[in-house]
Backbone as ProteinMPNN parsed JSONL, in Angstrom:
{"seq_chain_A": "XXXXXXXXXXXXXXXXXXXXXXXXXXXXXXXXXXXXXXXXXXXXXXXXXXXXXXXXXXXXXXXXXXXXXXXXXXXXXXXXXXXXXXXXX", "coords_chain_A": {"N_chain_A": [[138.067, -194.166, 21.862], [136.157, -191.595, 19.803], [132.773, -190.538, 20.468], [131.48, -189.463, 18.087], [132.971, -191.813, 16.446], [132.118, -194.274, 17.39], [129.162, -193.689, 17.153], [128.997, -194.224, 14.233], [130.051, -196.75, 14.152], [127.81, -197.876, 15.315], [125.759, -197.491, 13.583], [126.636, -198.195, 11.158], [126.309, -201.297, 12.338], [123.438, -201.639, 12.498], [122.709, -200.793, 10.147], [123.499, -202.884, 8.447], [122.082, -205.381, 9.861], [119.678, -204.645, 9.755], [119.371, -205.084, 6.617], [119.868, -207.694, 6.577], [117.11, -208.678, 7.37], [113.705, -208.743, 5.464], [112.391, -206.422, 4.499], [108.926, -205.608, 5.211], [106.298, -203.847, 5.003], [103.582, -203.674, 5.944], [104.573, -203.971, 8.895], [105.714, -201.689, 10.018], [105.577, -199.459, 12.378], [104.292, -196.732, 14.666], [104.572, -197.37, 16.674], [105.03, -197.792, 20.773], [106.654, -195.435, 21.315], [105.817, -193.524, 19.791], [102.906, -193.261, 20.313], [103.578, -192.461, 22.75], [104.912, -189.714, 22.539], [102.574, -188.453, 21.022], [100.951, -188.481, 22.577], [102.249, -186.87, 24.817], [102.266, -184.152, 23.783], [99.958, -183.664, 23.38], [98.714, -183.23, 26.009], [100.916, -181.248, 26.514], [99.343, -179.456, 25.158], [96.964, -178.903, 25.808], [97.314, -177.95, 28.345], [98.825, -175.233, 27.712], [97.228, -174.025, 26.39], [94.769, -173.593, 28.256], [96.344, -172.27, 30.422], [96.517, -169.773, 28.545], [93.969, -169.122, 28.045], [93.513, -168.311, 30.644], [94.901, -166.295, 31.166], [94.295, -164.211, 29.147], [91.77, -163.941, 29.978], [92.693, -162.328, 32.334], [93.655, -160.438, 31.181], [91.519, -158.98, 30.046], [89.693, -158.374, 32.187], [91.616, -156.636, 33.384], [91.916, -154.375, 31.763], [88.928, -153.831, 31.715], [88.643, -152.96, 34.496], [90.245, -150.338, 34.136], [89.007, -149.161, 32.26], [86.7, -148.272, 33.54], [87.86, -146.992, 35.927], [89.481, -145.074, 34.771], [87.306, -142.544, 34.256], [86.971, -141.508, 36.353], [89.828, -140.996, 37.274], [90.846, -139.189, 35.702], [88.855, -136.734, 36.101], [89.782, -136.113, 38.659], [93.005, -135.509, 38.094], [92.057, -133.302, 36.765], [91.156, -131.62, 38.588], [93.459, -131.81, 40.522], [95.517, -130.469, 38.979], [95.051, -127.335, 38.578], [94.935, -125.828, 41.073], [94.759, -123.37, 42.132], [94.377, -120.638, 40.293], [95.28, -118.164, 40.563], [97.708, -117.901, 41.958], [99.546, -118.411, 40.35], [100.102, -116.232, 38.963]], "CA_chain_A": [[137.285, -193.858, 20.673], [134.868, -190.792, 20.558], [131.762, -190.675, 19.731], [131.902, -189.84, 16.145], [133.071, -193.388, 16.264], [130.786, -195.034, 17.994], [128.244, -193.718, 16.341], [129.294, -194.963, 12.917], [129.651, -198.349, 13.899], [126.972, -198.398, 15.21], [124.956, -197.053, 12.06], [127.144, -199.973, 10.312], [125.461, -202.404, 12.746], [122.093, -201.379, 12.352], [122.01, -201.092, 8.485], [123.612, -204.855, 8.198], [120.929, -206.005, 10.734], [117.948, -204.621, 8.43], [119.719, -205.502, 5.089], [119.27, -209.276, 6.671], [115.754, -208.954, 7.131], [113.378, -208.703, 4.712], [111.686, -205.373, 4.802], [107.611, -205.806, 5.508], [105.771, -202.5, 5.259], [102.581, -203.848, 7.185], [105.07, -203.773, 10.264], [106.107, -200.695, 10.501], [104.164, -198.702, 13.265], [104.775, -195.842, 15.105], [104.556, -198.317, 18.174], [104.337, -197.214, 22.03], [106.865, -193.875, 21.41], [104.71, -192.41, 18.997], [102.017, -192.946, 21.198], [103.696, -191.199, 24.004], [104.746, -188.381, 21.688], [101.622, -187.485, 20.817], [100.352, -188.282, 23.715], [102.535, -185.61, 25.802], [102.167, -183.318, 22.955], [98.259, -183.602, 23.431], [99.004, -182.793, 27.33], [101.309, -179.964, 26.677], [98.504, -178.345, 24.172], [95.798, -178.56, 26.651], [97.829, -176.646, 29.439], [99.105, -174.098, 27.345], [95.38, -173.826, 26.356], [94.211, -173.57, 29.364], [96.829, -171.28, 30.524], [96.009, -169.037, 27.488], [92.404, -168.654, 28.354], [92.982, -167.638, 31.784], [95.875, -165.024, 30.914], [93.483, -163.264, 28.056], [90.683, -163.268, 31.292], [92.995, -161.22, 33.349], [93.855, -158.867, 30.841], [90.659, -158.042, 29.655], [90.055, -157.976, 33.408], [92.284, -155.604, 33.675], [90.851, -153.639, 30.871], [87.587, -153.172, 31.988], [88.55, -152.148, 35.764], [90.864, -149.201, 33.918], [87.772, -148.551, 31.398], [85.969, -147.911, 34.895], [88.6, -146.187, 36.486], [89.796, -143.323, 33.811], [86.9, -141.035, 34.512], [87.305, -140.798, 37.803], [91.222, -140.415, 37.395], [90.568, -138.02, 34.656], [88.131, -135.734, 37.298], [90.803, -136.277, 40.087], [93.912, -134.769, 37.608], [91.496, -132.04, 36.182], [91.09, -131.254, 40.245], [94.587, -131.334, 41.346], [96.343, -129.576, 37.777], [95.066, -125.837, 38.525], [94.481, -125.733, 42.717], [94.733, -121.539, 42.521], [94.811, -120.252, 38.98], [95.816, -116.633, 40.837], [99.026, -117.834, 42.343], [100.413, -119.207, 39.178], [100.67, -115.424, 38.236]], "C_chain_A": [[136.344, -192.694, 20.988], [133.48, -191.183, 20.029], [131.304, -190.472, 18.398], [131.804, -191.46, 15.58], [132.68, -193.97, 16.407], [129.651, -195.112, 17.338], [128.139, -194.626, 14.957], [129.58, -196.211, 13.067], [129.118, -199.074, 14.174], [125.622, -198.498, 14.127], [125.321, -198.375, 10.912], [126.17, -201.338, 10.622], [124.298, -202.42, 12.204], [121.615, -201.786, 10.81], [122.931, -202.438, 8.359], [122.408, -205.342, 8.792], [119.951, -205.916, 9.767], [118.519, -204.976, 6.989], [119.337, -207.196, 4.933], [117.54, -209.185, 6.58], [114.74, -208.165, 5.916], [112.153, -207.638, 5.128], [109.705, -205.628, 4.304], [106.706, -204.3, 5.505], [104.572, -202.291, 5.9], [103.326, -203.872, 8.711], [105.592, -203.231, 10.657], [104.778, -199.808, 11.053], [104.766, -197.791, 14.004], [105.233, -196.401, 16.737], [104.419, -197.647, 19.448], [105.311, -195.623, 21.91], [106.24, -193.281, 21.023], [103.894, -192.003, 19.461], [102.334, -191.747, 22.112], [104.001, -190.038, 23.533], [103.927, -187.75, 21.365], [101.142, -187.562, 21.816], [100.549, -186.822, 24.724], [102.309, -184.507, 25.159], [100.298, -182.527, 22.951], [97.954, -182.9, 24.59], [99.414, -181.357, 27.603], [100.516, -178.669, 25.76], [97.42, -177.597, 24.876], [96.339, -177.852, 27.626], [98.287, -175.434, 29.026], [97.505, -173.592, 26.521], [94.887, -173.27, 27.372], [94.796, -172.257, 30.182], [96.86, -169.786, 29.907], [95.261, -168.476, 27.918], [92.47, -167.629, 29.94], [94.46, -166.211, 31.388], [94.899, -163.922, 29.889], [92.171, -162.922, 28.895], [90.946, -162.314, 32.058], [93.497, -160.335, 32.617], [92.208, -158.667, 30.085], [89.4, -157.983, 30.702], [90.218, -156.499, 33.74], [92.036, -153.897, 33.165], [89.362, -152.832, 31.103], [87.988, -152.441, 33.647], [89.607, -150.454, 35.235], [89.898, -148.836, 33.226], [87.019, -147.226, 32.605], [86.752, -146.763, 35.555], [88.972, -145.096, 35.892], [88.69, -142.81, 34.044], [87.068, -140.407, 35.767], [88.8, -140.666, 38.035], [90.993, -139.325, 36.953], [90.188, -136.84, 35.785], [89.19, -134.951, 38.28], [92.095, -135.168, 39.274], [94.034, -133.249, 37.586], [91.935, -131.038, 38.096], [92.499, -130.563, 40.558], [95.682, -130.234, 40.549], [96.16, -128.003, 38.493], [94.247, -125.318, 39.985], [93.709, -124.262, 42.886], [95.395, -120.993, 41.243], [95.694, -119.012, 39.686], [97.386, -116.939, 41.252], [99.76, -118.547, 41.055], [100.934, -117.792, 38.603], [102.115, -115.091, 38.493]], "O_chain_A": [[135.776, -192.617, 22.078], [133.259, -192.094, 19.232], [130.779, -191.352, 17.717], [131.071, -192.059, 14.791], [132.602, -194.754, 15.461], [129.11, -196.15, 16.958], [127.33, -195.529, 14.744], [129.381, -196.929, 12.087], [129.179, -200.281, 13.939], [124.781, -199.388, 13.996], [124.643, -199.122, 10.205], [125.572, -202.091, 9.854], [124.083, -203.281, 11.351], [120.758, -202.55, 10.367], [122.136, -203.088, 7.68], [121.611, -205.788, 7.966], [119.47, -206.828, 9.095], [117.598, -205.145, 6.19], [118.858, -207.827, 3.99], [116.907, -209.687, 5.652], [115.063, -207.044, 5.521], [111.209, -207.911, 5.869], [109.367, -205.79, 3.131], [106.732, -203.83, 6.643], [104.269, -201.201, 6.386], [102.58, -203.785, 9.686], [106.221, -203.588, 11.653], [103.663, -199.552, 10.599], [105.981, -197.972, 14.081], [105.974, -195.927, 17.598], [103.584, -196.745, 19.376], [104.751, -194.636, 22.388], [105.843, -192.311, 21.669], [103.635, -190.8, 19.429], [101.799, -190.65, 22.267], [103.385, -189.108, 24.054], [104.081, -186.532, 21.278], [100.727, -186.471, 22.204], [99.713, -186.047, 25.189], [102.083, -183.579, 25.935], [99.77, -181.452, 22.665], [97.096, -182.02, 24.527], [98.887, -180.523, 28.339], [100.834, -177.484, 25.651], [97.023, -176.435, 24.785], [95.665, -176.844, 27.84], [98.226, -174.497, 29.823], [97.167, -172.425, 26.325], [94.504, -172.121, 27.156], [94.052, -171.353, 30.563], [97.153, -168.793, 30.572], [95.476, -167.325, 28.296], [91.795, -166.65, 30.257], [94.197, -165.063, 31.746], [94.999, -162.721, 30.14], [91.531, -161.895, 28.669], [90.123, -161.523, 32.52], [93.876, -159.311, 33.186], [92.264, -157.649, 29.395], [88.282, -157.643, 30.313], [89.476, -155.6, 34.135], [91.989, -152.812, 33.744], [88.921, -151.726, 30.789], [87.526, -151.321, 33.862], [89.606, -149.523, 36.04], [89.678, -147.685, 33.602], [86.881, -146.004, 32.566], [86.23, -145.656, 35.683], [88.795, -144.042, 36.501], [89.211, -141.708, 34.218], [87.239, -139.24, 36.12], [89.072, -140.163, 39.125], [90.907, -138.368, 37.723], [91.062, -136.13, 36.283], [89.364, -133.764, 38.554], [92.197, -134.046, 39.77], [94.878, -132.409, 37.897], [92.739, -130.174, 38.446], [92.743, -129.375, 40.767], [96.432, -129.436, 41.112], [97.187, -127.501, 38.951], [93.234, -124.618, 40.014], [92.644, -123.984, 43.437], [96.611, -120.886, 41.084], [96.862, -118.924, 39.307], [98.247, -116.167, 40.831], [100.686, -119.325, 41.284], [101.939, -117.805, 37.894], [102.7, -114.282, 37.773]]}, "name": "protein", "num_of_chains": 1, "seq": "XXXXXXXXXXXXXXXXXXXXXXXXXXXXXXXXXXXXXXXXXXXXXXXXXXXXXXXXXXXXXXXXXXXXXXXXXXXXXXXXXXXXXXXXX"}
């Protein structure tokens, strides 16, 4: 049998099973998966949080030590561009 099949009889099972009992709507609960669903969900928010914060530190990090650094590249370029204007003739 494949699964296709399987599936469907077990979907058969299931809805006979609850057709016997008498549906209660105070006892439906999200019960302990839900929990852990949000739970890990709560977990994986705070590390990609966390991870966030420090990635947006090292680029604007990064930012300020090039802020710093372009004039004195700038200087350095100006410097090395035109060594001996005369031999360029």
């Amino acid at each position: 049998m494949t699964f296709v099949t399987h599936a469907a009889q077990l979907t058969t099972l299931l809805a006979e099973a609850a057709e016997k009992e008498p549906f209660d709507p105070n006892k439906v609960t999200p019960g302990v998966g839900g929990f852990l669903v949000v739970a890990l969900l709560a977990i994986a928010l705070f590390f990609l949080g966390f991870d966030m914060v420090r990635r947006l530190r090292r680029a604007k990090y990064r930012a300020e030590i090039q802020e710093a650094a372009a004039p004195v590249s700038d200087e350095a370029d100006a410097g090395e561009a035109d060594p001996r204007p005369e031999a360029q003739q």
